[in-house]
C-alpha positions as CSV (number, residue, x, y, z in Angstrom):
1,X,10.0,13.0,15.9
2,X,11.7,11.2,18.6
3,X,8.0,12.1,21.2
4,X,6.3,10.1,18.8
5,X,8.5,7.4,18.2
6,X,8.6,7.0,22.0
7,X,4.9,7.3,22.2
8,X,4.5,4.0,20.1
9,X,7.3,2.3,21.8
10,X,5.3,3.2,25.1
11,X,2.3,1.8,23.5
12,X,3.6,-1.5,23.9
13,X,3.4,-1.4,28.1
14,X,-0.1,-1.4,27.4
15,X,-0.8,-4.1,24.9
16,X,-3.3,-6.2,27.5
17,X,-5.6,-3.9,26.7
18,X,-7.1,-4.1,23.2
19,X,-9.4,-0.5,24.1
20,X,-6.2,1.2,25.4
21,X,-3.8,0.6,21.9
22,X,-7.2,1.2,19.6
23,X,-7.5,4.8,21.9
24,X,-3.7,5.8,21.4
25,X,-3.9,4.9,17.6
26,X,-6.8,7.4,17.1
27,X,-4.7,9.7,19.5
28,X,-1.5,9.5,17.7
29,X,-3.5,10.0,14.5
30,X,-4.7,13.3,15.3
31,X,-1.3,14.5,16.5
32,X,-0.2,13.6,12.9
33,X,-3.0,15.2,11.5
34,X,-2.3,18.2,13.4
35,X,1.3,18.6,12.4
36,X,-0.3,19.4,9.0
37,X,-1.1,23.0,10.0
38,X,1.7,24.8,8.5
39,X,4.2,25.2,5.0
40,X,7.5,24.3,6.7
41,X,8.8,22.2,4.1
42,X,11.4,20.8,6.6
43,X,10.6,19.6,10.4
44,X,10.7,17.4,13.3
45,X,14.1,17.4,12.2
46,X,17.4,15.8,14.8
47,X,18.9,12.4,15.0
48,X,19.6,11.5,11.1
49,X,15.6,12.0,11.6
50,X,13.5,14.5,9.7
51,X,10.1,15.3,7.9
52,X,8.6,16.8,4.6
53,X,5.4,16.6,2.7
54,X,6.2,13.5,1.6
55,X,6.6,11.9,4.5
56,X,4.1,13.4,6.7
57,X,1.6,12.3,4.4
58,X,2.9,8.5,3.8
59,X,3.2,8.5,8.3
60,X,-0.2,9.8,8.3
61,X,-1.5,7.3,6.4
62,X,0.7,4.7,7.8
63,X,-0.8,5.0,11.3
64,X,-4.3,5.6,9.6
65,X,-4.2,2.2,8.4
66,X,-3.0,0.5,11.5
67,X,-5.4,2.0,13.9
68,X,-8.3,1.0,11.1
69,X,-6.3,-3.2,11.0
70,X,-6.5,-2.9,15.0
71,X,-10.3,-2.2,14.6
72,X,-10.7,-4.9,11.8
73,X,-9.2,-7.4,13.4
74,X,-11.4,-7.9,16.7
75,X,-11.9,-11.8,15.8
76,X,-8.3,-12.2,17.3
77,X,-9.3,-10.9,20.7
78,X,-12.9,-12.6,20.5
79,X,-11.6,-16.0,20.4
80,X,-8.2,-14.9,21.9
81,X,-5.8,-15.9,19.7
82,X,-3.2,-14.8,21.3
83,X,-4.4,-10.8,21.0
84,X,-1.3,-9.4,23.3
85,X,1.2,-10.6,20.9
86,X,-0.7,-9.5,18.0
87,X,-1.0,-6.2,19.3
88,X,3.1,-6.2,20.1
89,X,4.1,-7.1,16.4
90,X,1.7,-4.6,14.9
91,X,3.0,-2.0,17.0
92,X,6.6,-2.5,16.3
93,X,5.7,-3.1,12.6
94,X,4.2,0.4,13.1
95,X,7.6,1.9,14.4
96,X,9.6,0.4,12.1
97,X,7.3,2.1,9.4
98,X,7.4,5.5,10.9
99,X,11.4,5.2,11.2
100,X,11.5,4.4,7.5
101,X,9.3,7.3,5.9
102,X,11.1,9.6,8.7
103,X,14.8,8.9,7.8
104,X,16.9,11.1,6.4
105,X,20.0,8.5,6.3
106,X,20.4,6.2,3.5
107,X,21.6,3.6,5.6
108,X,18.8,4.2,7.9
109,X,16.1,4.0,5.3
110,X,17.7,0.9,4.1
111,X,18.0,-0.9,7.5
112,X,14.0,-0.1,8.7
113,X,12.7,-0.8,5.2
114,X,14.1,-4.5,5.2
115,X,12.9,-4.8,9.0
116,X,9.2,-3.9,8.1
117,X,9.6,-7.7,6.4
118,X,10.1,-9.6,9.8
119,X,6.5,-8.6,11.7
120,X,5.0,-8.9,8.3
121,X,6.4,-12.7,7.9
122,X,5.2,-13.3,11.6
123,X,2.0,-12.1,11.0
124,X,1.0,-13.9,7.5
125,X,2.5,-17.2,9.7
126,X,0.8,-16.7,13.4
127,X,-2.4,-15.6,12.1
128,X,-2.6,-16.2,8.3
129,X,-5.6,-19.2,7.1
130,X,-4.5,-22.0,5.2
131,X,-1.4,-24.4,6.0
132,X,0.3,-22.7,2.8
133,X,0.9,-19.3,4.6
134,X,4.4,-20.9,5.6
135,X,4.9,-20.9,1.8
136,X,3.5,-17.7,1.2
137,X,5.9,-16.2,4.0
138,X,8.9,-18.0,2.5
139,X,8.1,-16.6,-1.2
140,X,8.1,-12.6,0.2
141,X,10.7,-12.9,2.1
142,X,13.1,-14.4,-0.7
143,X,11.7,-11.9,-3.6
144,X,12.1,-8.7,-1.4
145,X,15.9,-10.2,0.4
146,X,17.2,-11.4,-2.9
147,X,16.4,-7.8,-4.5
148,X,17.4,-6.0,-1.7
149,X,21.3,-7.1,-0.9
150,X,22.6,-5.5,-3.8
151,X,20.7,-2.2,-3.1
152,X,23.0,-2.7,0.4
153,X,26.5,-2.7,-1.9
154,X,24.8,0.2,-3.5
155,X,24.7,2.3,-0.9
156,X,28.1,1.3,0.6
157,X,29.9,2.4,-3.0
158,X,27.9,5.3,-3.0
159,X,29.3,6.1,0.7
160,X,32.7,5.0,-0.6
161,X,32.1,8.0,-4.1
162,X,30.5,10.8,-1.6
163,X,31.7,10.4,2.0
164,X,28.0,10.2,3.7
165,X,24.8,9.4,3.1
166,X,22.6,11.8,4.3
167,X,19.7,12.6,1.6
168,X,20.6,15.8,0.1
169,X,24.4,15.8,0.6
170,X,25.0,12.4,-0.9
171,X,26.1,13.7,-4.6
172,X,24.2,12.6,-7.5
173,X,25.7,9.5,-9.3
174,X,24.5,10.9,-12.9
175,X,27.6,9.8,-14.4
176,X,27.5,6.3,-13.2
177,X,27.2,3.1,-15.2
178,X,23.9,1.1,-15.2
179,X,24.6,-1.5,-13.5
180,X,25.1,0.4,-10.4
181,X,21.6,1.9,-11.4
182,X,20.1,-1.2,-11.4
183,X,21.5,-2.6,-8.2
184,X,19.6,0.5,-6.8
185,X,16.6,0.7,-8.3
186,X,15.5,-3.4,-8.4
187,X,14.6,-3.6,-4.7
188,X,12.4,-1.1,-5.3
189,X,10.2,-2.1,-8.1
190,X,10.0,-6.0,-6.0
191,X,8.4,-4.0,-3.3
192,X,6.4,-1.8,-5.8
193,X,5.7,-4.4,-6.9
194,X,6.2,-4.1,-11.2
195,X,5.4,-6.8,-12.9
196,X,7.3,-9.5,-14.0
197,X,8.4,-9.6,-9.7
198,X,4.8,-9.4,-8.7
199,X,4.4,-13.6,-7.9
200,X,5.2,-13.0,-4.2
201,X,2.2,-10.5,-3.8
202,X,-1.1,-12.4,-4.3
203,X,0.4,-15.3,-2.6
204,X,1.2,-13.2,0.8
205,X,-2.3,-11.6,0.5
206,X,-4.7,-14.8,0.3
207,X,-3.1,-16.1,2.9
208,X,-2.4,-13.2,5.4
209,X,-5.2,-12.7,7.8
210,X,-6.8,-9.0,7.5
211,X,-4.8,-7.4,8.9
212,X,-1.6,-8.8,7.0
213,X,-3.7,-7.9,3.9
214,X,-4.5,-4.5,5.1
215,X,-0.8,-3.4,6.2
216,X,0.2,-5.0,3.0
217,X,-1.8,-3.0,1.1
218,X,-2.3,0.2,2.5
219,X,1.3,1.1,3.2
220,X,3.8,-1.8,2.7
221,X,3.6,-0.9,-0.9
222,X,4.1,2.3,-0.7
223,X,7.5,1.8,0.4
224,X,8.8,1.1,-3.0
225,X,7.4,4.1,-4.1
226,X,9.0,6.3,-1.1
227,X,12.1,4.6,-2.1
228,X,11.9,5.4,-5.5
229,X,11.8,8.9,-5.1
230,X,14.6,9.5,-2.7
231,X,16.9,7.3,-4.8
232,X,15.7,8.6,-8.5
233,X,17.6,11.9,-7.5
234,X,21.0,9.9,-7.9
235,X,20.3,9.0,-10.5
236,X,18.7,11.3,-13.0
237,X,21.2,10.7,-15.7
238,X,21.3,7.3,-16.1
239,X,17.4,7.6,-15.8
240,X,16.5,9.2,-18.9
241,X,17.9,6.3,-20.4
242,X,15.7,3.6,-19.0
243,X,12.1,5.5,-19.1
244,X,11.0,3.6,-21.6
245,X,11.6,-0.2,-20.4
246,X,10.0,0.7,-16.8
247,X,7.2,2.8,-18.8
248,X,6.2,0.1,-21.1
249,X,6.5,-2.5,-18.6
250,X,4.3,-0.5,-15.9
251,X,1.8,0.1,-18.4
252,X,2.3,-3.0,-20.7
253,X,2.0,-5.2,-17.3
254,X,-0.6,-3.3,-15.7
255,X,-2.4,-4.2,-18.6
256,X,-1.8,-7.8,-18.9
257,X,-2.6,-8.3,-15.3
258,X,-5.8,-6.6,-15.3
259,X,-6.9,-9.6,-18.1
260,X,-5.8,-11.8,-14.8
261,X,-7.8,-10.5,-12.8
262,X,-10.5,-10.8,-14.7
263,X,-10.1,-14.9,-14.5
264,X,-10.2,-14.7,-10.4
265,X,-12.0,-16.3,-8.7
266,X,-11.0,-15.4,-4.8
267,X,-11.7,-12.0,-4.2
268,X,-8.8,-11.5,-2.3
269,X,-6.6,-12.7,-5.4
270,X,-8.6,-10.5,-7.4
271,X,-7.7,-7.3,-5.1
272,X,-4.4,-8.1,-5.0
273,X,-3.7,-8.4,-8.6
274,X,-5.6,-5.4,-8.7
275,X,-2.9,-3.7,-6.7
276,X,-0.1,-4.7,-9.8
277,X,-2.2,-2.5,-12.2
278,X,-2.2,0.4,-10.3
279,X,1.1,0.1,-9.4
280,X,2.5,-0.1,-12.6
281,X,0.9,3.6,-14.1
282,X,2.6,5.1,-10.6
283,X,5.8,3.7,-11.3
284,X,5.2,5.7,-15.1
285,X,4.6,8.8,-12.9
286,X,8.0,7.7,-10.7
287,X,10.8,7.2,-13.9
288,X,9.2,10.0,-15.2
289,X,10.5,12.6,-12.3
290,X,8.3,15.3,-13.5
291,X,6.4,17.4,-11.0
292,X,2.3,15.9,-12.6
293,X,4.1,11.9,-12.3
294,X,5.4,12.7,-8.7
295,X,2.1,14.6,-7.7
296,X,-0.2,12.1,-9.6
297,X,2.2,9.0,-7.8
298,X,1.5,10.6,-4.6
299,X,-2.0,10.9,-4.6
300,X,-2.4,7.5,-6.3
301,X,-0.5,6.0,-3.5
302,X,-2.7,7.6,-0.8
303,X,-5.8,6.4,-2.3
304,X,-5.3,3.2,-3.5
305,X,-3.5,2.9,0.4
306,X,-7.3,3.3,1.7
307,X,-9.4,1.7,-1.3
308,X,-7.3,-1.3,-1.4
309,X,-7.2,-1.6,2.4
310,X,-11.0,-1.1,2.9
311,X,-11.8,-3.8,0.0
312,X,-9.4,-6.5,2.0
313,X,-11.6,-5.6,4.9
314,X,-15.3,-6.2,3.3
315,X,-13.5,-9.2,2.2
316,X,-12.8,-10.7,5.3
317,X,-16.1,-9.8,7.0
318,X,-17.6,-11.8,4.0
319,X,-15.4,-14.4,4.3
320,X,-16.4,-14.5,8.3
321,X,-19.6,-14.8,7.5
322,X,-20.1,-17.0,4.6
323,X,-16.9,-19.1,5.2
324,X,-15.3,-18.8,1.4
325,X,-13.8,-16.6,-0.6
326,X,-14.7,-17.8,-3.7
327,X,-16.5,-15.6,-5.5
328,X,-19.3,-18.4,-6.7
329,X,-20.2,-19.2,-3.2
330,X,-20.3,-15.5,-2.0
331,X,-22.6,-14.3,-5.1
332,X,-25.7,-12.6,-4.1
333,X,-24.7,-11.1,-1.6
334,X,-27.0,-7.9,-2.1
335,X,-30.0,-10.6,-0.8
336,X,-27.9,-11.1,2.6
337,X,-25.9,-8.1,3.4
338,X,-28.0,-5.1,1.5
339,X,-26.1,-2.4,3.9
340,X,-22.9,-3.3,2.5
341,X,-24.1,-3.1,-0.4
342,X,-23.4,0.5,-0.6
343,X,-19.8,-0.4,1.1
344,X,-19.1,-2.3,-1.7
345,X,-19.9,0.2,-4.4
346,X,-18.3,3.0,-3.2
347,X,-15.0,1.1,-2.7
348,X,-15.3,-0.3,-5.9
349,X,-16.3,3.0,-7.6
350,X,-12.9,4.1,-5.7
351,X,-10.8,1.2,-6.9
352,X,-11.7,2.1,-11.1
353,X,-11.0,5.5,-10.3
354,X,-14.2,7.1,-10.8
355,X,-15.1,10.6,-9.3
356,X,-15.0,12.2,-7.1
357,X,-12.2,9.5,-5.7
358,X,-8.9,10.4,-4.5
359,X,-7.6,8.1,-7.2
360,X,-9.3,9.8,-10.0
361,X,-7.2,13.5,-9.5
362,X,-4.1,11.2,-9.1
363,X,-5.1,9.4,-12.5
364,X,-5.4,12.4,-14.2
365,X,-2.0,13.7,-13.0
366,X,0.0,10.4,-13.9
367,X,-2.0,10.3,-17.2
368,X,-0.7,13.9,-18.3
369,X,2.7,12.8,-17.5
370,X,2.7,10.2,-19.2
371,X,0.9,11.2,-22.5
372,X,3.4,14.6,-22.5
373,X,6.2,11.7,-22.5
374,X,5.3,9.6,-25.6
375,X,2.0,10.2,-27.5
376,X,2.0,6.1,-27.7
377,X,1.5,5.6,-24.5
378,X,-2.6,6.8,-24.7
379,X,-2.9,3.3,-26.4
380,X,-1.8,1.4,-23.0
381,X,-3.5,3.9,-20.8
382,X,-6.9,3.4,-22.8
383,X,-6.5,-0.1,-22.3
384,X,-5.6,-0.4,-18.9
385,X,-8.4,2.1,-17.6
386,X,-10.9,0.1,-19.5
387,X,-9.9,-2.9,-17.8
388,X,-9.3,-1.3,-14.6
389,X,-13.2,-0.6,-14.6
390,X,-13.9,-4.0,-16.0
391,X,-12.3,-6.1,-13.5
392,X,-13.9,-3.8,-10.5
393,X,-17.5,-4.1,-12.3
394,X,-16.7,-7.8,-12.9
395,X,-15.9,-8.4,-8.6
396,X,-18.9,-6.0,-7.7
397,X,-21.8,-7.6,-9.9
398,X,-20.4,-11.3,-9.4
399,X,-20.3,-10.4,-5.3
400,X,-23.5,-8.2,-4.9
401,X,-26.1,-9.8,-7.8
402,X,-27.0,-13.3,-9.4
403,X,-28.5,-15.9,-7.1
404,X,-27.4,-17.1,-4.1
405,X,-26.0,-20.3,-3.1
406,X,-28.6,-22.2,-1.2
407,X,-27.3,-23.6,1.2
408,X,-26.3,-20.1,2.7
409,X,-28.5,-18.8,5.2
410,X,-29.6,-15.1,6.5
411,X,-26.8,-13.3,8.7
412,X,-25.4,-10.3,10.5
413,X,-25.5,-7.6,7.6
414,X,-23.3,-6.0,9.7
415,X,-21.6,-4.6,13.0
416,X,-21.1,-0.8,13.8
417,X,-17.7,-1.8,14.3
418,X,-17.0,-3.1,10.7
419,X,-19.2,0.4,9.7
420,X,-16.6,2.1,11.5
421,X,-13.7,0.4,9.6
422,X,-15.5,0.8,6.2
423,X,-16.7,4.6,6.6
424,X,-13.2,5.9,7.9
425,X,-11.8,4.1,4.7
426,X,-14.4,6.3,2.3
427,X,-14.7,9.1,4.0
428,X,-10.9,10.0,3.4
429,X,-10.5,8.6,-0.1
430,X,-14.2,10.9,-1.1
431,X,-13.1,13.8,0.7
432,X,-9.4,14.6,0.7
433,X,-10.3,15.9,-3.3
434,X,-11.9,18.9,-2.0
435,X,-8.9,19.9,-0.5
436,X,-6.1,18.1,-3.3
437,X,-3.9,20.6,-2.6
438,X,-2.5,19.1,0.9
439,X,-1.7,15.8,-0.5
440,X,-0.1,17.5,-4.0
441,X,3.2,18.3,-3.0
């Protein structure tokens, strides 16, 4: 795990030359890949450092996504915005990603989690759009500190109960009250991020630049999920008790912010809201700690990682082209762009969770858990797949049909680059079903 580590750190020496980092991404993906070719359950291991399923996959995207942000992001090096540094935060942002799915110390975990927020906060304020990105960088970084200091004095009295905190020897707190529970569990569902503690999320992603939006999306999401299920374990006692108030609001929420999303009008709001409903039926399959939630969280994760990323990424190369997100002035956009056209629909296809999506098996799995839970809970899952598809038919029809706004003109339907981006976001999220069994734990 340490090789690597190093490898990324070595990336760095080379960050004057965009072609040489965009080469070692695709060559540090394939060694990932390739450390899929066996049933250890246990590896890499050394150094409070160590890797299962679980995290192989989450890395594996991880890096996925950052070589595919790299790709998106050329504009910064075509009118040289300051490329090297951009190149030097992502990578570090990278490590400090890697570190965190890889450790196998509480105290670790908890340290490179809260660091992921420092590039992220540089990068929403050095490359994000509009003068509010200060603001926007301000609001994350409260929500996710605030909820994260007492997850700190959580870990240091669980240190003080068990004498360590290495996962697996730290003994389960089952017996604890629920305030110590909470402490725990509340940084988590900020990050996740559950409803209710979802305000800081649209903000950072409208005014992020891509790739802000991308990393955002794809992965720095997932981290409340990770989180989730290595902290759950402590606490599967005092769990039981609470699965209905994070059920109902995952569902309940998911729900009430897919009617939100159905009054956007930015199309990067609308994504990001978008995000909130998934989120919520994967925290169901989370509480729930049954083996169809945690597969059926998993996969979700994975795919809604690349759909979500790829959508902020058609975004943006609208928004280059037509100067507005709004999705009034960007209507039509079938007359302008038809080869995207087929972009568009098969991300959006893969954002309501249609087949043969990675999404839709994870659906599936997190909708059997949570039925074989409480019988009531079809009611919310009926609702908040019908507005799942609504919403996504809603931002494909507005974008794609209708007439367009006349003062736009004919442009670039496209670069092979952006082609590139957009096809090794699909290709994944249409494929990876055929063989569900790898990302299934």
């Amino acid at each position: 795990m340490l090789g690597i580590l190093m490898f990324n750190l070595l990336m760095m020496v080379f960050v004057g030359s965009w072609a040489v980092v965009q080469t070692s991404l695709l060559v540090m993906c394939f060694f990932f890949l390739l450390s899929l070719n066996h049933d250890f359950y246990f590896f890499f291991s050394g150094h409070s450092l160590g890797v299962d399923h679980l995290s192989l996959i989450l890395m594996c995207l991880s890096v996925w996504i950052m070589m595919l942000m790299i790709f998106a992001s050329s504009a910064v090096k075509k009118f040289n915005n300051h490329p090297s540094m951009f190149l030097i935060v992502n990578l570090i942002l990278l490590f400090v990603l890697v570190l965190t799915f890889c450790s196998t110390d509480y105290l670790l975990f908890y340290v490179s989690f809260e660091s992921s927020l420092v590039p992220m906060f540089i990068l929403i304020l050095g490359w994000g759009y509009q003068p509010e990105r200060v603001q926007a960088g301000v609001y994350m970084l409260f929500y996710t500190l605030f909820a994260s200091l007492p997850l700190l004095v959580s870990l240091l009295s669980l240190y003080t109960a068990s004498g360590t905190l290495s996962m697996g020897l730290a003994q389960s707190a089952a017996t604890m009250d629920p305030i110590w529970y909470f402490c725990t569990v509340f940084a988590f569902m900020v990050k996740l991020p559950l409803f209710a503690f979802h305000l800081w999320l649209p903000k950072a992603h409208v005014e992020a630049p891509v790739a802000g939006s991308m990393v955002l999306a794809g992965i720095l999401l997932k981290l409340g999920g990770y989180g989730l299920i290595r902290v759950l374990v402590l606490f599967s006692g005092v769990n039981k008790a609470f699965i209905w108030l994070w059920l109902s609001m995952g569902v309940l929420g998911g729900t009430v912010v897919s009617l939100m999303c159905l009054r956007q009008v930015d199309v990067k709001s609308l994504i990001a809201y978008s995000s909130v409903a998934h989120m919520g039926m994967v925290l169901g399959g989370l509480v729930l700690m049954s083996n169809w939630g945690l597969n059926g969280a998993l996969v979700v994760m994975v795919g809604h990682g690349l759909c979500s990323s790829g959508l902020f990424c058609l975004a943006n190369i609208v928004y280059e082209r037509v100067g507005s997100r709004s999705l009034m002035v960007g209507k039509g956009l079938l007359n302008f762009m038809p080869n995207l056209g087929l972009m568009w629909f098969l991300l959006c296809v893969g954002n309501m969770a249609a087949p043969p999506t990675l999404n839709l098996l994870g659906e599936i799995s997190l909708i059997v858990s949570i039925v074989s839970w409480s019988k009531a809970g079809m009611l919310g899952i009926a609702v908040l797949s019908f507005f799942s598809a609504a919403y996504t038919l809603y931002m494909y029809s507005l974008s794609q049909h209708g007439l367009f706004v006349n003062s736009m003109y004919s442009c670039c339907s496209g670069k092979l680059g952006e082609y590139f981006v957009l096809s090794m976001h699909i290709i994944p999220l249409n494929l990876v079903i055929i063989k569900g069994a790898v990302v299934m734990f």
